[in-house]
N, C-alpha and C positions, 0 to 999 in steps of 0.2 A: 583916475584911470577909468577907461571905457569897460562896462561891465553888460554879460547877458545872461539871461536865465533861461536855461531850454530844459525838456522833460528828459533828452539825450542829446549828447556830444556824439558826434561820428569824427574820426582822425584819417581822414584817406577816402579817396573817390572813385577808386578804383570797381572791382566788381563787386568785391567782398561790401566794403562799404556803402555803397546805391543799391545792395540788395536789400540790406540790412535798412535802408532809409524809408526804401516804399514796403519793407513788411513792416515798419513801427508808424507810420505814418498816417495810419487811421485813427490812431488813438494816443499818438506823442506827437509834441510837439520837437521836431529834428531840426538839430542844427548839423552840417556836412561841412567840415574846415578843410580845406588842401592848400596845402603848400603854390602850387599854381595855377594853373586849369583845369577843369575837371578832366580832361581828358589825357593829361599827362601822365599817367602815371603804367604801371608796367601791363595792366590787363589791353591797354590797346594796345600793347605790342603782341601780345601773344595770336601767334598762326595758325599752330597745329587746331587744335578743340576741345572738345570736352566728354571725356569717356561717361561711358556708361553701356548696361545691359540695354540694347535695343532692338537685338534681333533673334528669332528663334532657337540659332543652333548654340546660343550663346548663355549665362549662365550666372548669377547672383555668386555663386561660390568659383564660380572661374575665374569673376572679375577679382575678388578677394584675393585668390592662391596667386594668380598673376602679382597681384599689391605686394602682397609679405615674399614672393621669391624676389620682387626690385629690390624692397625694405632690407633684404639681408640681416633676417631675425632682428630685428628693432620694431619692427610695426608693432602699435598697438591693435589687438586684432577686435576687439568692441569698436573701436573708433574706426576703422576697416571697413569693419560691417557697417556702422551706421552711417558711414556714407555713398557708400558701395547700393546699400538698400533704397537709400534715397537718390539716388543720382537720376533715373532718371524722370523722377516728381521733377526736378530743378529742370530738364532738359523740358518738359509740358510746358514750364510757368515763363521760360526764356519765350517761347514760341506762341504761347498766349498775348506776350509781350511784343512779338512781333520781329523776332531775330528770323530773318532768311536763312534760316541752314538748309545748304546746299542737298537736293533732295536727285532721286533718279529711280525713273519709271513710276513715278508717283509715291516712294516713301521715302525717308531720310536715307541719305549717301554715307555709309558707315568706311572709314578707313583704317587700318590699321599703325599702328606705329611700335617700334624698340620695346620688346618686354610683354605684348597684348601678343596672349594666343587666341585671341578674335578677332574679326574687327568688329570695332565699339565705337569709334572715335566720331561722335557728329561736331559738323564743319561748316564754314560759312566762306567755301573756298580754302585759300590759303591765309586768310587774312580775320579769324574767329574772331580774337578780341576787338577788334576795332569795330565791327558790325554790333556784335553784343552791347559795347559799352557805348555808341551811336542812341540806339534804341533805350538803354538803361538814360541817358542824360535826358533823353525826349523826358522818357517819363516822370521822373525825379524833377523836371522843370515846370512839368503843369499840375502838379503832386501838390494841394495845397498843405500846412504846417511842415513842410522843408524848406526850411532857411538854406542860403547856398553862403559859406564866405571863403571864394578864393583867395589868392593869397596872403594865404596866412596860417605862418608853418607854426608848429608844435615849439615851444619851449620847456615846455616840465607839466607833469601832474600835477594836482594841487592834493595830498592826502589827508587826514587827522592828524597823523602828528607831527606834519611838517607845522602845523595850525595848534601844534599843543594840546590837542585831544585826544582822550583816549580810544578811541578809536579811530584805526589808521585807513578807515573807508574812502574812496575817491570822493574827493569832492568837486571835481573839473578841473583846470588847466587855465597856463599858460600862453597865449599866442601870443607873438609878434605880427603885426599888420604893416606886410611890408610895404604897401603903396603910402600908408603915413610916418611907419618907421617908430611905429608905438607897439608898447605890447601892452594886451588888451585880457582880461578873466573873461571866461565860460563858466559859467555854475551850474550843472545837474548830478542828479540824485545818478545816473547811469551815463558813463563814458566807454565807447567802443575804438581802442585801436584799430584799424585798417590798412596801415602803412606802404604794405608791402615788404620787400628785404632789404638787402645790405648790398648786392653786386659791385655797386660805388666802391668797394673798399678793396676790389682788384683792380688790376690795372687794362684787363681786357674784359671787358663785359657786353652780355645781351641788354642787359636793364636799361632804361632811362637814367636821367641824369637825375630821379628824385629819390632812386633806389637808397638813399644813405641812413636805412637803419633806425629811423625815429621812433618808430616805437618801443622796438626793440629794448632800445638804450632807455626811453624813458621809463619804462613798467621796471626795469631792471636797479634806476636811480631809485623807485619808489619804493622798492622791497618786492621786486616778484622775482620770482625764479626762472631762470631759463634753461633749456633743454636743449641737446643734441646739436650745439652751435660749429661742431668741426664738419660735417657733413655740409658742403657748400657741393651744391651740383655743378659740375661743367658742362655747359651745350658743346656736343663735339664738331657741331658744324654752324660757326658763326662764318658770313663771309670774310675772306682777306682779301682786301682792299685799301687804299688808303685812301681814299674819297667816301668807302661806305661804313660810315660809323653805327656801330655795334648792329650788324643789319644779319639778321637770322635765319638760318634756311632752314627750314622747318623740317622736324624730325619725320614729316608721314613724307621725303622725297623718299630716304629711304625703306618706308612701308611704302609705296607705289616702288620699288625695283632699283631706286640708285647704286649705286657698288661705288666704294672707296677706294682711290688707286694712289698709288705714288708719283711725282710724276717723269718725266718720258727718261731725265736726267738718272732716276734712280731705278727704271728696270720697266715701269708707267704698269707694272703691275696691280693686279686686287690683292689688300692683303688680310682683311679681316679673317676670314676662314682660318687662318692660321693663330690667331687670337682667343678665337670661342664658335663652337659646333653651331652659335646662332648667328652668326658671321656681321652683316650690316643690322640686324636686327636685336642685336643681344642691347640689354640695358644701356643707358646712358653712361655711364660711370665704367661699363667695359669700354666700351667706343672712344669715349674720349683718353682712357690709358691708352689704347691700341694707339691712338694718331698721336699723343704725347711720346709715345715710344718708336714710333717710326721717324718722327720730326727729329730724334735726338740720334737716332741711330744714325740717319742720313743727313742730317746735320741741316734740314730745310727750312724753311720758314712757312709755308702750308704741305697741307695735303688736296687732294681731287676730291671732287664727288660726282659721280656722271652718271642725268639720266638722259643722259643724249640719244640710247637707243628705244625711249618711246616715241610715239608720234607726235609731231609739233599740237598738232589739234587736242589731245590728251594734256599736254602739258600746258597750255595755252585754257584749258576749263579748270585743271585743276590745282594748277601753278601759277596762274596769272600774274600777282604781284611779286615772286619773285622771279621770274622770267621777265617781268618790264622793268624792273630793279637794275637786274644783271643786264640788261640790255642796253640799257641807260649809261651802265661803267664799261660797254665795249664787249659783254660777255654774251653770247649766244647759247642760252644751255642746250637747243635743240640739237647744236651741233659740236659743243664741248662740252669738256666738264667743268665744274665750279671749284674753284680755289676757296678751302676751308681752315681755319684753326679752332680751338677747343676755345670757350669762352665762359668767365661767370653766370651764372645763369639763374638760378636756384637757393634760396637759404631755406633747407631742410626742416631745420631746427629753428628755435624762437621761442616766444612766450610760453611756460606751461598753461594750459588750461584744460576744462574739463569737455564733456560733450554738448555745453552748451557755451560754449565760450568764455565761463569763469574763470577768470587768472587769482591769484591769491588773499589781493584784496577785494573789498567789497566797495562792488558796483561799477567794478573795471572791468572790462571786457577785451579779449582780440581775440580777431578771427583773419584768415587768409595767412598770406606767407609771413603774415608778421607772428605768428602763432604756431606753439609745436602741439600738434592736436595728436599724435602720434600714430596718425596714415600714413607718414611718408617714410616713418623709418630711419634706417643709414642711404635710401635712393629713393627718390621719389619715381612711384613709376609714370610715364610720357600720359600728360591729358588726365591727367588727377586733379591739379592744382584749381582749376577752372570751377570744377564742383563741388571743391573742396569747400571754396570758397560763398558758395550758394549756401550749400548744406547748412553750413555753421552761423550764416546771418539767418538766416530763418531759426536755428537753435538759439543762436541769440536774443533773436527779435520775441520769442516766445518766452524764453525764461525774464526778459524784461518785462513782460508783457506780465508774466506771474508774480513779479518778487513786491515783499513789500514796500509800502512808503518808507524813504529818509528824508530823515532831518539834515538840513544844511547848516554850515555854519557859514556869517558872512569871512569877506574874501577880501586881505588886507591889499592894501593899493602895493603894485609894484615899484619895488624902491631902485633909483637909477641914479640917485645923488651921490654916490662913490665913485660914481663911474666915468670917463671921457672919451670921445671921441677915436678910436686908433691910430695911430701915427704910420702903424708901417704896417697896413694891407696885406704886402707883399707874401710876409710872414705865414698866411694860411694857406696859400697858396703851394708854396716851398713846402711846409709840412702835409698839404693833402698830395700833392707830389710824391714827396718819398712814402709815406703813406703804403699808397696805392700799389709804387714799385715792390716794395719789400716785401709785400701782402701777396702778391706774384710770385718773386722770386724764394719765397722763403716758406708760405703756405699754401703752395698752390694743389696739382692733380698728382704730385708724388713729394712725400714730408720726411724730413728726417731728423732726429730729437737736436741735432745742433744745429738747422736751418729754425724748428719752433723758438729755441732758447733764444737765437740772435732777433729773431723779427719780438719778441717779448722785453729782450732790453732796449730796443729800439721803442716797442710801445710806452714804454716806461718812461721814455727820455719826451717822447710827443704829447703823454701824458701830462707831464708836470708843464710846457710849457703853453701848453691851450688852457688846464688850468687857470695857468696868472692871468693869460689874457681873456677870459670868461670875466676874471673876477673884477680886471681895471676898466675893460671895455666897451662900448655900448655891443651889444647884441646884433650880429647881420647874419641873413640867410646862410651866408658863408661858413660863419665862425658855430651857428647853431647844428648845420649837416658836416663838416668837421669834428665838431664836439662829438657827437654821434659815432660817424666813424669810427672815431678812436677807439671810443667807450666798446663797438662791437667786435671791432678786431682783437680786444683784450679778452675778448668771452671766446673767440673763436682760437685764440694761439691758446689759455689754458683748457678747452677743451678737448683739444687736440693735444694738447701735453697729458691729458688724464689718461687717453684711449692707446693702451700698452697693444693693439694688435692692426691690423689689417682689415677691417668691414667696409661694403660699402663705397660711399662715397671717400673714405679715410684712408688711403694707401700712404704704411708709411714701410721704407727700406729698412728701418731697426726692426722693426718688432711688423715682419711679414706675414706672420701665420695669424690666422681666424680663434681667439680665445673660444676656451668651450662655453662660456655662457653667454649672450648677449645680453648687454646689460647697459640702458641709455645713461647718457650724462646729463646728471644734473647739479645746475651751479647755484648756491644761494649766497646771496648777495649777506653782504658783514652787516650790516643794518637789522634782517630780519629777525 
């Protein structure tokens, strides 16, 4: 078996990950594993930007009170603070780096978005992530001690007592190298998840296709605990289309003045206002009930978004990519509205860790959305996730930076002589399928304790039958983001069978009303 030894494992390429790469990179030797390109993964999708304090009238405790009223009493308010504080060092060190955020009359172009009683949000147009992470690969590529090994997805941690030691410290990982179709050991003293979420495990999502949970599910096989997993965000305005796959309209159309209407069939009224006194602008998680509830009530299949009444020239600087999008499927925004449905977006919740990215075990790390750091709460609020994700690779990179030396143990060759070839493919397919559906249909933007119980004996049935074929099968990209799925939708249905009320991102029809205490979920795993 092909074996490597680096000072740190990084699991994800995203931003969280390449940030954490060039702060350890002076003084560790980085290894950056992704499952495919580095650029795949969910940070270049993201449009909106990335909050922070950056102008006068605006306020360290205002960004805060804005965070914990999205959270719906779940934020953790240290961790709040301590990114809130930091956010905008991360927005200097972006721009040191060389991100073009979009600037006017010579300072940054601040916009507002759902939830910000400022505007805060710097931007690099409509298209943040993909600029950001552009500039992050530059540099991470002329970065010497950064190893790059794309493809090659995560199969398992390696801890102590999977290895019969008494202590249950990370010791590296599993990959698969799909270009040979080998899986291969990493060994270092410190491993950082980066993954990103789970979206992959609805059947409509914003995410990419690599959104399926790996980290997640592996810290969790390991012995970590994970937190606040029923809190799944909905973007309330993904396009609907059938040509455009999971393609986002970015939450600042409605901070620049969009209005949500019905359409002409059911009255072509607005109807947020009638939903919440902050109408297009109230949180995420009210918007996407409003339009889940309008969708049902009139029986439709989208809803509008129209900012048709600003000026082409305005939407055209400030819109660009989705305005050539939409133009591209026949859609003119300057002169209509956009056809929207509510879509996965967001895993809220994930790995516990502390504020420097410690999860349970020692010398495991996650940071980013693969991590519950407990800023986001029961809602994350709009242009958090971005800095969130800065914030805690530099926490990271530092507390690596301070921790003592460990001892390794070696790393027995992986055994694959039980194993055969699969015979029927098809198999995962079918089950990521229903999967997906039932993950929709059963836990989706409103829950009800016999829609949980049913998608739970379904996971139970999907469960046992990925199982056998882990155990007789050789190992493919397919069956390893599969496995994952499963393992995440099983944290997400009991976590949502735990939460007896109504908070947040968590609407469920039995148990409507807000319990008096807020009180986060947490699942530990039978092993610990």
């Amino acid at each position: 078996m092909t074996s490597y030894d680096f000072d740190v494992l990084i699991v994800g390429s995203g931003l969280a990950g390449l940030s954490a790469a060039l702060h350890l990179a002076g003084t560790h030797r980085v290894a950056v594993l992704t499952k495919r390109a580095l650029s795949d993964g969910a940070s270049q999708w993201a449009q909106g930007g990335i909050a922070a304090v950056l102008s006068e009238g605006d306020s360290i405790q205002a960004h805060v009170d804005d965070t914990l009223v999205a959270g719906a009493g779940l934020c953790d308010l240290a961790a709040t603070r301590f990114v809130v504080e930091r956010a905008p060092e991360a927005i200097a060190w972006l721009r040191a780096l060389g991100v073009p955020f979009s600037e006017e009359d010579g300072s940054l172009h601040l916009t507002r978005e759902g939830g910000h009683s400022q505007r805060r949000v710097a931007h690099v147009t409509d298209a943040t992530g993909a600029a950001v992470q552009r500039c992050l690969i530059d540099a991470v590529r002329r970065t010497p001690n950064i190893t790059l090994f794309e493809g090659h997805a995560l199969v398992d941690l390696i801890t102590g007592s999977k290895l019969g030691l008494p202590d249950n410290g990370c010791q590296g990982l599993h990959a698969l190298d799909i270009a040979t179709d080998q899986v291969v050991a990493f060994r270092a003293p410190h491993t950082i998840l980066a993954t990103g979420g789970a979206g992959k495990v609805y059947l409509y999502t914003t995410n990419p296709d690599t959104a399926t949970g790996d980290g997640i599910a592996a810290a969790w096989r390991a012995g970590c605990r994970v937190s606040n997993m029923e809190f799944i965000q909905f973007h309330p305005t993904c396009l609907y289309h059938p040509f455009a796959k999971s393609f986002l309209i970015s939450e600042a159309v409605r901070g620049e003045g969009g209005l949500l209407k019905l359409p002409a069939s059911a009255g072509g009224t607005r109807f947020m206002p009638g939903h919440d006194e902050r109408a297009e602008l109230a949180p995420r998680d009210v918007v996407a009930r409003a339009i889940d509830f309008e969708m049902k009530k009139h029986g439709l299949d989208c809803v509008y978004l129209d900012i048709s009444h600003q000026p082409p020239a305005f939407l055209q600087e400030h819109f660009p990519n989705i305005l050539a999008r939409c133009a591209e499927l026949g859609i003119d925004i300057t002169r209509g509205p956009i056809p929207v449905v509510p879509a996965a977006h967001y895993t809220c919740g994930g790995v516990v860790t502390d504020l420097s990215g410690r999860t349970d075990i020692a010398g495991l790390y996650a940071i980013g959305e693969t991590a519950c750091t407990g800023l986001h709460g029961a809602n994350r609020l709009a242009s958090n996730s971005l800095v969130e994700c800065m914030v805690f690779a530099r926490a990271a990179a530092e507390a690596i930076g301070a921790a003592p030396a460990r001892r390794l143990a070696d790393l027995p060759p992986w055994d694959h002589s039980r194993v055969t070839d699969a015979d029927e493919i098809v198999v995962l397919s079918h089950n990521w399928d229903e999967l997906r559906r039932f993950m929709w249909d059963y836990v989706g933007i409103v829950r009800t304790d016999k829609r949980l119980e049913r998608a739970a004996h379904r996971i139970a049935l999907l469960r046992s039958e990925i199982d056998e074929f882990y155990g007789q099968f050789r190992i493919t990209p397919d069956l390893l983001e599969l496995r994952n799925l499963v393992q995440v939708a099983a944290l997400i249905v009991q976590s949502a069978q735990s939460r007896q009320e109504s908070r947040g991102l968590h609407f469920s029809r039995d148990h409507p009303s807000l319990a008096a205490s807020a009180i986060p979920t947490v699942l530990v795993p039978a092993s610990s």
